[in-house]
C-alpha positions as CSV (number, residue, x, y, z in Angstrom):
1,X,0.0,0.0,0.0
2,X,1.2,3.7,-0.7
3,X,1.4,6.5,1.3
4,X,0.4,10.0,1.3
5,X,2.1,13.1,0.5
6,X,0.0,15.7,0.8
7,X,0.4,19.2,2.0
8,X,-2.8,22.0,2.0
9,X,-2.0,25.5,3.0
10,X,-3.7,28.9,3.7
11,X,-1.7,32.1,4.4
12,X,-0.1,35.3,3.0
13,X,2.8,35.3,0.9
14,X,6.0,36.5,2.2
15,X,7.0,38.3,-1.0
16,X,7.0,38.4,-4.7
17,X,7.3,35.1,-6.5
18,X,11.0,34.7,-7.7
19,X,10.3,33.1,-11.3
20,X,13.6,32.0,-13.8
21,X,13.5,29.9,-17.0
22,X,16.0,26.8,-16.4
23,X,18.9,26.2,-19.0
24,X,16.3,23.6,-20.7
25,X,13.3,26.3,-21.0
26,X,11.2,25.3,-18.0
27,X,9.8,28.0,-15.8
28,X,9.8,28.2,-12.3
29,X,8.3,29.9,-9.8
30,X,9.0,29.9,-6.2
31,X,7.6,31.6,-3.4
32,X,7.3,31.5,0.3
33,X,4.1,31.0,2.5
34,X,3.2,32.2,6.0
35,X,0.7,30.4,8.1
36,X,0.0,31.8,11.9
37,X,-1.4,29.8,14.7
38,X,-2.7,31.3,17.6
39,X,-4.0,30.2,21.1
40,X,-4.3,30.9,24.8
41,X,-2.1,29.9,27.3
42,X,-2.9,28.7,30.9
43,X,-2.6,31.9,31.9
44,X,-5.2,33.6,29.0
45,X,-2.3,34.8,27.0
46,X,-2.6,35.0,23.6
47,X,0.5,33.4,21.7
48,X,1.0,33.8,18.1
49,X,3.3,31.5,15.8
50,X,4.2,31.8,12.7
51,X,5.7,29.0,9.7
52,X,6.9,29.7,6.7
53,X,6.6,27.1,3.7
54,X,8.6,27.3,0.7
55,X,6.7,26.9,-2.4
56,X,7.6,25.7,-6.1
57,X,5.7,25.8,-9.0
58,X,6.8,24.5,-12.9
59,X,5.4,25.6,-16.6
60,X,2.2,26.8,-16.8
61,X,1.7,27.4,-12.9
62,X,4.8,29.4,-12.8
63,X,3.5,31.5,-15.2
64,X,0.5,32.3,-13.5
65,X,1.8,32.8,-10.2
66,X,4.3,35.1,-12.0
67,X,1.4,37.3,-13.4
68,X,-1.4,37.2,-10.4
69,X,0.7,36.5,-7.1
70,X,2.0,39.5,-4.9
71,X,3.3,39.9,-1.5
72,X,0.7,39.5,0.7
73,X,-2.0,37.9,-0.8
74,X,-3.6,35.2,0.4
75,X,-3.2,31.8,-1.2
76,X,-4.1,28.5,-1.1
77,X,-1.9,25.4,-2.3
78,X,-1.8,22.3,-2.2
79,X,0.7,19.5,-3.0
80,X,3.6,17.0,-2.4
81,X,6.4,18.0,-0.2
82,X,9.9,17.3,-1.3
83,X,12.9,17.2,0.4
84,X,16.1,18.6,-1.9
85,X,20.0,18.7,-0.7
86,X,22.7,20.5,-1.9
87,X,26.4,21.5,-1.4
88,X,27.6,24.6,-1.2
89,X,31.2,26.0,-2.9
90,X,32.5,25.4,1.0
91,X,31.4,21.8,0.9
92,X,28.6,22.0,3.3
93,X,25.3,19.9,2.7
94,X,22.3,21.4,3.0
95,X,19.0,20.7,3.1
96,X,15.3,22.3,2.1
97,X,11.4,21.0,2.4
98,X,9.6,22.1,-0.5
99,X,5.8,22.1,-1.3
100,X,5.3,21.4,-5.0
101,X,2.4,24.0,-5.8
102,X,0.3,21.3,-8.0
103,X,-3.1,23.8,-7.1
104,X,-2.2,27.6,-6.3
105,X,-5.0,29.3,-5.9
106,X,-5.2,33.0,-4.9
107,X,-8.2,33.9,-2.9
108,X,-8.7,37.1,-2.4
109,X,-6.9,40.3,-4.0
110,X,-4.3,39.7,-7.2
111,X,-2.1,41.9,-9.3
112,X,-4.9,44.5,-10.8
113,X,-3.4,43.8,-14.2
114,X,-4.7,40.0,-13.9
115,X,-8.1,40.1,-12.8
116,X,-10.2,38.3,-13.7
117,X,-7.2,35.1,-13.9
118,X,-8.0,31.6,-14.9
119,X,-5.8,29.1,-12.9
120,X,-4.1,26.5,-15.6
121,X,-5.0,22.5,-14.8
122,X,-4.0,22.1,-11.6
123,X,-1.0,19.7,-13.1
124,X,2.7,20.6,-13.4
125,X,4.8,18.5,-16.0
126,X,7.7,18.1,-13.4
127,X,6.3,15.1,-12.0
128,X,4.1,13.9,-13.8
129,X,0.3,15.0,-14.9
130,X,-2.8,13.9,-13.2
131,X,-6.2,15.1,-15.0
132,X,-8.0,17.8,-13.2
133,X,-11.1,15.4,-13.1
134,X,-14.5,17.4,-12.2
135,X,-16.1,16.1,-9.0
136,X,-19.4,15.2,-8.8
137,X,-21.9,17.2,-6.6
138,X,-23.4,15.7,-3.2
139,X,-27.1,14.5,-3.7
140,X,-29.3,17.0,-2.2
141,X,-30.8,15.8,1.1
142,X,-34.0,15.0,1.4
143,X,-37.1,17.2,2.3
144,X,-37.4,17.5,6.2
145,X,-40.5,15.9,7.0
146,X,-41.8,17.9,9.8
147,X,-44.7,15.5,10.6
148,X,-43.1,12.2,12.7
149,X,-45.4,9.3,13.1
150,X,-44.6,8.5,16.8
């Protein structure tokens, strides 16, 4: 049996997607996410805490997060999270989690210049395509019948 590897998240982004086109022609996109928690401690304090999620989008998501996202706009995204390693020119390994934006979706105010914005298929060509498949509605429930037969 398979796992899972899912991520959904709601917040503000931190600031303007950085997009590039790789040496083959692929665009990316990345951004970061902030999502705050807050509750009361045992002594009614409200606490605040913040995390931020970095974010990467490919081909035609990439382009529309270039055109619609902002600072400070709320989005919502969903996908896998990946974990990438690199070495740096002092030969230190590092390490970075990365949500794969398969759905970006802003909610909320955009860049003026793309309203009104169609999000592509919520697919990305790095790894692999799944259809955007319509889902079928919830039967409506039936009538309340206000006269029980006790």
């Amino acid at each position: 049996m398979s796992g899972v590897n899912k991520m959904v998240i709601l917040g503000r982004l931190g600031g303007d997607p950085k997009v590039h086109v790789t040496p083959r022609g692929d665009t990316m996109a990345a951004f970061s996410v902030a999502t705050n928690e807050r509750w009361k401690s045992r002594t009614g304090q409200v606490l605040e805490h913040t995390e931020w999620h970095r974010v990467v989008c490919t081909g035609d998501m990439a382009t529309f997060v270039r055109d619609t996202l902002l600072r400070g706009v709320q989005v919502y995204v969903e996908g896998p999270v990946r974990t990438r390693d690199w070495t740096d020119r002092d030969g230190v390994i590092h390490k970075c989690r990365e949500v794969i934006g398969f759905v970006v979706t802003p909610v909320g105010v955009t860049r003026p210049s793309a309203a009104p914005a169609e999000p592509p298929p919520s697919e990305t060509r790095m790894l692999g395509s799944v259809p955007n498949v319509a889902r079928p509605q919830p039967p409506a429930p039936p009538p309340i019948d206000d006269d029980l037969d006790f």
